[in-house]
C-alpha positions in Angstrom: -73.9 22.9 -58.9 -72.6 22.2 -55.4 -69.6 24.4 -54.5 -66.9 22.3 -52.7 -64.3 25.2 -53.2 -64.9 26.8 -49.7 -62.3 28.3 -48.0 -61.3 26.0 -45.0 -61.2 27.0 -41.7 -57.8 27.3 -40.4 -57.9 24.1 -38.1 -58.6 21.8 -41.0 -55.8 20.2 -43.2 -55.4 22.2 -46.5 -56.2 19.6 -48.7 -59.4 18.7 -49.6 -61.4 15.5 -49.7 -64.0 14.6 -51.7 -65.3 11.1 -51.2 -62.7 8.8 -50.4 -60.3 10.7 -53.0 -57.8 13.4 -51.7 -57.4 16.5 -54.0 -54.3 17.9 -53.8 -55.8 21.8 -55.0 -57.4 24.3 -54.1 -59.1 27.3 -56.5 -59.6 31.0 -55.9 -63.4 32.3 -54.7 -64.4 33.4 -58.1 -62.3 30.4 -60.7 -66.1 29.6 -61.7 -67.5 32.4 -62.5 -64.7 33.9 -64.2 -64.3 30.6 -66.4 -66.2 31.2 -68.9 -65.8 34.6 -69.8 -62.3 33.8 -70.0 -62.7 31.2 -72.3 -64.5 33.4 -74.5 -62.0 36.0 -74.6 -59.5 33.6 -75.1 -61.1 31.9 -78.2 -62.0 35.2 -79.4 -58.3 36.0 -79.3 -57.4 33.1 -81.3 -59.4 34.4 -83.7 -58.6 37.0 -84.4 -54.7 35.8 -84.3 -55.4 33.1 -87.2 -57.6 35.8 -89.0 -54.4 37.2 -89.9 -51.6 35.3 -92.1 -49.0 37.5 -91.4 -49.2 36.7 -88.0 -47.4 33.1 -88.4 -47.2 33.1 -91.9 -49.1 30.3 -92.9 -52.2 30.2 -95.1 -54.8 27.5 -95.5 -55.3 27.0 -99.5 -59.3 27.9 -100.3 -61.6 25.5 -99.3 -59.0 23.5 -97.2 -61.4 23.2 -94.3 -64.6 22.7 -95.9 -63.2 19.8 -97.7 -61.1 18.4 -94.6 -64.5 16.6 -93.5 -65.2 14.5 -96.3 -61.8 13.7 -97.1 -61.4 12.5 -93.5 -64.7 10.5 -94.4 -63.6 9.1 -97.7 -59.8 8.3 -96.0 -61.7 6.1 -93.3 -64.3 4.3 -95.8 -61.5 3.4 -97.6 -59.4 1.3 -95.4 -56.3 1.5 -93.8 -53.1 0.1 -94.7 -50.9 -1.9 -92.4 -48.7 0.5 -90.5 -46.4 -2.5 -91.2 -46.0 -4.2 -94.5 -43.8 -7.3 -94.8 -40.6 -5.8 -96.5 -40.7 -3.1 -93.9 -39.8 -5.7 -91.1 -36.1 -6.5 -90.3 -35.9 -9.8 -90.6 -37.5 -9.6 -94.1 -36.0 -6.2 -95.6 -32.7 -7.6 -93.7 -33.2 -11.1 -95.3 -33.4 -9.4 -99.2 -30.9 -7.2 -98.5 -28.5 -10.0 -97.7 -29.5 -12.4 -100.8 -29.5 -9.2 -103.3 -25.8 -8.8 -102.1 -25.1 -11.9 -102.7 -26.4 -12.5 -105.8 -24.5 -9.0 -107.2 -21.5 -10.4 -105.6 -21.7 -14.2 -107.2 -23.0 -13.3 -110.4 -20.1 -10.3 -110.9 -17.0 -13.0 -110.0 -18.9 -16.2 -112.0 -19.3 -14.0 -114.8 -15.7 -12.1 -115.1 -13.7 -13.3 -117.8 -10.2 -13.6 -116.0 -7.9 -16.0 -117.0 -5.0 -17.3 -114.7 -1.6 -19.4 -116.0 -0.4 -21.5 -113.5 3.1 -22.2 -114.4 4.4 -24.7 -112.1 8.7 -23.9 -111.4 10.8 -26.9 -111.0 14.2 -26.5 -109.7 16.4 -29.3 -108.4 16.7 -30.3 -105.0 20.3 -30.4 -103.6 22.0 -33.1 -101.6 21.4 -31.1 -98.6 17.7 -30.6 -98.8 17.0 -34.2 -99.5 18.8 -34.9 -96.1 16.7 -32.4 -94.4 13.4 -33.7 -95.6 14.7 -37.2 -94.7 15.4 -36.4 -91.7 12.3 -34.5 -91.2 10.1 -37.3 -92.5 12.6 -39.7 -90.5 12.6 -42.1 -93.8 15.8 -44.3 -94.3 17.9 -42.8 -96.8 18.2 -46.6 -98.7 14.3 -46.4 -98.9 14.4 -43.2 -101.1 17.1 -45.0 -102.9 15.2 -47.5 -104.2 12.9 -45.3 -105.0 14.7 -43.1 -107.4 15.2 -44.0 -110.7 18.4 -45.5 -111.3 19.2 -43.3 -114.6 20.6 -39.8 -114.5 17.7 -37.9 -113.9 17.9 -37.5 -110.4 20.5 -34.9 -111.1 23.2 -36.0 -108.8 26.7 -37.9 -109.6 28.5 -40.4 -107.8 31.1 -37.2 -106.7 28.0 -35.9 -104.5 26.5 -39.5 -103.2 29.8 -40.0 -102.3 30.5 -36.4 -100.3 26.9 -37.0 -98.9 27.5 -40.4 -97.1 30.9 -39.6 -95.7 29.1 -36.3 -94.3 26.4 -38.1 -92.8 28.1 -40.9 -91.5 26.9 -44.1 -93.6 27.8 -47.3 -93.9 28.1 -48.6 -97.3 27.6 -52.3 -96.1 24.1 -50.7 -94.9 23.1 -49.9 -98.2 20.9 -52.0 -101.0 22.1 -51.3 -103.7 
């Protein structure tokens, strides 16, 4: 192997080229050589560290790692499943979500037994509501006259046509009667 790990003379720049690329790092004299009995004592170290349970606290079950290769074999033989199946997706699972709601929802109201009465309250309109409602519709009063049933139904007297068109200012003469 061809040592490129020199030490530089001082007039050089500091970082050193190999090729065309620029290494931006330099290693001590002896990295090389010490390498590998480092590794070795490190690895040896890690031994004996997992050797011992107590040191972490976690223990393999028997056979855990002699059985690790084939069922890494058997996992790959046998297919993998889609990291992404279709219900998993939003727009799906978001979709069904949204139909399951309303489906609770319509079935629970369709299905509920209530039963409202709609009682309808009439009460009889004075003189002076007419006139408003006249006046807001801006219908002729002898229009709604002919209209209304002549019988007494209507629930006013003569008394109260007669107070009502003196209020208002109307002229008899303009009146069908």
């Amino acid at each position: 192997m061809k040592r490129r790990n020199q030490p530089l003379p001082h007039d050089q720049d500091p970082e050193i080229t190999a090729g065309n690329r620029v290494l931006p790092f330099q290693t001590p004299e002896d990295y090389f050589e010490k390498l590998p009995r480092e590794i070795e004592r490190r690895v040896e170290l890690l031994h004996t560290e997992t050797a011992r349970p107590e040191a972490d606290g976690f223990v393999a079950p028997e056979r855990y790692f002699e059985q690790l290769e084939s069922s890494i074999h058997a996992r790959i033989r046998g297919g993998a499943s889609p990291a992404f199946r279709w219900w998993r997706q939003p727009e799906w699972s978001l979709s069904i979500a949204a139909l399951l709601v309303c489906l609770f929802l319509g079935t629970r109201s369709y299905f509920t037994d209530r039963k409202v009465d709609y009682t309808a309250t009439i009460q009889p309109l004075s003189v002076d509501e007419v006139s408003e409602a006249l006046d807001y519709l801006d219908l002729d009063p002898s229009t709604v006259a002919s209209l209304l049933p002549a019988s007494e139904e209507t629930g006013t007297n003569e008394q109260e046509l007669k107070q009502y068109l003196l209020e208002n200012d109307i002229d008899l003469s303009q009146l069908e009667l």
